[in-house]
C-alpha positions in Angstrom: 139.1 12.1 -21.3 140.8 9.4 -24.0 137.8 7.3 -23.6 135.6 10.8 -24.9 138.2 11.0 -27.8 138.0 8.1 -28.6 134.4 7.2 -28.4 132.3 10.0 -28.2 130.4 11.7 -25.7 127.4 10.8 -23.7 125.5 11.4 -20.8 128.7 10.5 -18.3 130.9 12.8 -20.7 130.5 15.5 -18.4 130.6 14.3 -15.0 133.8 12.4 -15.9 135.4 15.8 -16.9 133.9 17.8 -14.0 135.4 15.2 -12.1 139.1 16.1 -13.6 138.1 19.4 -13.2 138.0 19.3 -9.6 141.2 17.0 -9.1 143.3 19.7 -10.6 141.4 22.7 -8.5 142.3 20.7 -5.4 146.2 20.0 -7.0 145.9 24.3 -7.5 146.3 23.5 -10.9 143.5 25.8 -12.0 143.7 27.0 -15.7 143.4 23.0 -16.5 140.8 23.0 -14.0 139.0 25.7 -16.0 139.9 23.8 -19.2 137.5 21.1 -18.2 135.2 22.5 -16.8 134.4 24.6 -19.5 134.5 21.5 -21.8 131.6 19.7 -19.3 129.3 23.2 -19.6 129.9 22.4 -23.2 129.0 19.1 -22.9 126.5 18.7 -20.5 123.2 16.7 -21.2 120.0 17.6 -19.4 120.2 14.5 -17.5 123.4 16.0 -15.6 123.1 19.6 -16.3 122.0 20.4 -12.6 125.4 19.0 -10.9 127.4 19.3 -13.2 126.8 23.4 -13.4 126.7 23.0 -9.6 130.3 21.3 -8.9 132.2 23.8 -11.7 130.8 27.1 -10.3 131.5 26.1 -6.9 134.4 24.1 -6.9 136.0 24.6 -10.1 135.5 27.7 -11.6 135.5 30.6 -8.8 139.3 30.1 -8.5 139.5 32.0 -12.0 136.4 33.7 -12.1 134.9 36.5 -10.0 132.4 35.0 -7.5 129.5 37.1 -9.2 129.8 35.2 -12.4 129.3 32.3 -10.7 126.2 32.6 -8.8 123.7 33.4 -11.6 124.5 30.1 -12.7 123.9 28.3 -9.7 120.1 29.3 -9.5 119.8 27.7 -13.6 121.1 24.6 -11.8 118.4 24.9 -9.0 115.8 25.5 -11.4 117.0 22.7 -13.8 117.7 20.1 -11.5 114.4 20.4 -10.0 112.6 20.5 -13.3 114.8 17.4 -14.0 113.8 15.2 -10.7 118.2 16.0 -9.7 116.5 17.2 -6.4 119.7 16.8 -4.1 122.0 18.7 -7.4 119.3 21.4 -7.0 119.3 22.0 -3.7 123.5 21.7 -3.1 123.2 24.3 -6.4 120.8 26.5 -4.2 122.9 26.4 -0.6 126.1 27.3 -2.9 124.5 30.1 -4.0 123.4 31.1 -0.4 127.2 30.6 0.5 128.4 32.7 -2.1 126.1 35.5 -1.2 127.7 35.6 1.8 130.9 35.8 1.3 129.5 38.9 -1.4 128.0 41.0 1.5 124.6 40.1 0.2 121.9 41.6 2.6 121.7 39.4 5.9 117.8 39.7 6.1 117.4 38.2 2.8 119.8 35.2 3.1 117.5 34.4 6.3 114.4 34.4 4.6 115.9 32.3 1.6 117.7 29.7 4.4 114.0 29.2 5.7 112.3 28.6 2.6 115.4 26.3 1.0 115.4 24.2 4.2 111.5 23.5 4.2 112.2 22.3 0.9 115.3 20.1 1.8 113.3 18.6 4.6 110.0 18.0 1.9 112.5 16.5 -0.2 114.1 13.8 2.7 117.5 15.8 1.4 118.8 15.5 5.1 122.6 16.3 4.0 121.5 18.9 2.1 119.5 20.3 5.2 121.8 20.1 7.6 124.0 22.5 5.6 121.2 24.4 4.5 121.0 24.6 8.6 124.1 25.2 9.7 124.5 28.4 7.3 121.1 29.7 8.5 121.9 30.0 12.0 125.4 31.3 11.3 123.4 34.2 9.6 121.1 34.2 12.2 123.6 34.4 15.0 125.4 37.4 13.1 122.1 39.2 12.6 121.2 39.2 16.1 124.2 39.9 18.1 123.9 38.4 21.5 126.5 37.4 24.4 126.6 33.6 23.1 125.8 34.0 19.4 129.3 33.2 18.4 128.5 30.0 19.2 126.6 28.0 16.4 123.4 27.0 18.4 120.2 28.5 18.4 116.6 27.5 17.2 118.1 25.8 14.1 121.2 23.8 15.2 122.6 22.9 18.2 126.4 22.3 17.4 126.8 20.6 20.5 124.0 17.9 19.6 125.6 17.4 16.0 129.3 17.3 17.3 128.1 14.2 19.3 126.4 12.6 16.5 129.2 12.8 14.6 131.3 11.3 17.4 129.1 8.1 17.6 128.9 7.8 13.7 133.2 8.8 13.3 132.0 11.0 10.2 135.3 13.0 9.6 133.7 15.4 6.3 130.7 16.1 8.7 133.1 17.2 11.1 134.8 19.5 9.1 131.8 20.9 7.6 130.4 21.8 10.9 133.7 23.2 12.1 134.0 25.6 9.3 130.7 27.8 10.5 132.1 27.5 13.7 135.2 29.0 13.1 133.1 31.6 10.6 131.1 32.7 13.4 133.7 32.5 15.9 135.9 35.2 13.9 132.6 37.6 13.4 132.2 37.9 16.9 136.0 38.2 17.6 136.5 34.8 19.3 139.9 34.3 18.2 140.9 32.2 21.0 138.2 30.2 20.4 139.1 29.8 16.0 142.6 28.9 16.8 141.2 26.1 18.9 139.0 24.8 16.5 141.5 25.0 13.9 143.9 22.9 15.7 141.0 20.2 17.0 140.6 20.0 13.1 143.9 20.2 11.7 142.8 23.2 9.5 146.7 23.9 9.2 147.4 21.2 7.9 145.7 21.6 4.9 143.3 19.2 5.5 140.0 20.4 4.0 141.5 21.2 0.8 142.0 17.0 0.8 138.5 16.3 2.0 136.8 19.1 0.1 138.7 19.8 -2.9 138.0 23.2 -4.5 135.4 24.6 -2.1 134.8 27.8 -2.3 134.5 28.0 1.4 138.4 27.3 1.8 139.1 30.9 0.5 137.4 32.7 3.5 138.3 29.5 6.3 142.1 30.2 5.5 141.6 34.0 6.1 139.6 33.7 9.1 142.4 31.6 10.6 145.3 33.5 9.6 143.8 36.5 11.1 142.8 34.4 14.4 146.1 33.3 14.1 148.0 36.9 14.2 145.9 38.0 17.2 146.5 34.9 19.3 150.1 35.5 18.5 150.2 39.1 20.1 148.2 38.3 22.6 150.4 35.0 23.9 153.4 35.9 22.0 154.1 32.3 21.3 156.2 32.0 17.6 154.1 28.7 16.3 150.6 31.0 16.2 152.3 33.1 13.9 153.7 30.3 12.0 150.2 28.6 11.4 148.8 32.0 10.2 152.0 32.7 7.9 150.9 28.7 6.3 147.6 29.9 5.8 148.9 33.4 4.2 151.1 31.7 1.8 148.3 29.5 0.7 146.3 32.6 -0.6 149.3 34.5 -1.7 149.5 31.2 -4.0 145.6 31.1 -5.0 146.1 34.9 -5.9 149.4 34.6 -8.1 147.9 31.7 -10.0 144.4 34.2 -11.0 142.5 34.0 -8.3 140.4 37.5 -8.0 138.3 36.6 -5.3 140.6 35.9 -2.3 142.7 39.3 -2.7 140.9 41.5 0.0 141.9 38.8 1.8 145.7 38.9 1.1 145.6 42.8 1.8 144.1 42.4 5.3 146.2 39.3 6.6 149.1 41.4 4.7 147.7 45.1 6.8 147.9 43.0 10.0 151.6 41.4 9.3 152.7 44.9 8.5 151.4 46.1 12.2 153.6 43.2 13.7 156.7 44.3 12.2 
């Protein structure tokens, strides 16, 4: 930031302040956060249009802004950063916006057909990272469009999380492993496998706060948290055991937090974690 006030701007201008941008979203800090992320849109040369449009919709900006304002977005940054040769910026802006669409309610038939055709295009591209989220949100879908006895687990035609867990074991790759583990826990909770969440949380440390170290400012943290709190309350009636509760009241006050500070996205989720508190007492 001194170094653009004192030199001028150029092509790194903007990453370096998206980059501040998403230290203080993952320090909560999130009016500066918007601060500079709005002053790398301003900034933003066509080399590094594509991600940096990309990392302030979906990691920045959405703790201040309503999800919907940030998804329109995301598709210029698919279109630019494949118009601009920023195929892997293009493609993380294109499975953000599949995310997001998600968490929206968008229509489940569509999200399939768009997984499909975004991760022929990952795989045309050699984008493997990119794939293997594009992947892992495409059978989640999947698994909740087709309801079957075992579809809470994610493993299908697409993935297999069985396969992938051991790959990650051999290669001791610990933001793979938390990337997996949050579509597990997603799909776990839609098919009411809280037993099975609260497990996952703990094999992860989810309350310890650890993704918001490893993935600073995903938008994905919102719904995780919400997921386990709930997970959290219901494994409490069922064993009665006081530290279930606990965990879930952690991941409560990290959303009552999120939603003081601005955040309009993540209070649904405060009113139902708040609804199922209320039936304890």
């Amino acid at each position: 930031h001194r170094l653009i006030l004192k030199h001028g701007t150029s092509d790194y201008s903007a990453p370096i302040l998206s980059t501040t941008a998403l230290m203080f979203a993952g320090k909560g800090e999130f009016q500066g956060a918007k601060m500079y992320a709005e002053h790398a849109l301003r900034l933003m040369t066509r080399l590094v249009e594509s991600r940096t449009i990309f990392v302030n919709h979906f990691c920045v900006l959405h703790w201040q802004i309503p999800f919907q304002d940030c998804r329109q977005p995301l598709l210029r940054a698919y279109d630019i950063g494949l118009r601009t040769g920023d195929v892997e910026a293009a493609l993380l802006a294109i499975n953000a916006y599949m995310e997001m669409t998600f968490y929206r309610g968008g229509s489940l038939e569509s999200l399939l057909d768009d997984c499909q055709i975004y991760a022929r295009q990952a795989e045309r591209f050699s984008q493997n990272h990119v794939l293997q989220l594009i992947q892992c949100c495409w059978q989640m879908v999947f698994n909740i469009a087709t309801p079957d006895s075992q579809r809470h687990l994610l493993k299908g035609n697409i993935i297999d999380e069985d396969v992938i867990l051991d790959s990650i074991a051999k290669t001791k790759d610990p933001i793979t492993k938390l990337k997996l583990n949050r579509f597990r826990i997603y799909l776990a909770f839609w098919y009411c496998k809280y037993h099975r969440v609260v497990d996952i949380m703990l094999s992860t440390e989810a309350h310890k706060f650890n993704y918001e170290k490893a993935l600073p400012g995903l938008v994905g943290i919102g719904p995780l948290y919400c997921y386990c709190a709930l997970a959290c309350i219901q494994v409490f009636r069922d064993t009665g055991e006081p530290k279930y509760k606990k965990y879930g009241m952690g991941f409560f006050d990290k959303i009552k937090m999120w939603c003081k500070k601005g955040n309009q996205n993540f209070l649904h989720m405060e009113r139902l974690i708040e609804a199922e508190l209320e039936v304890l007492a």
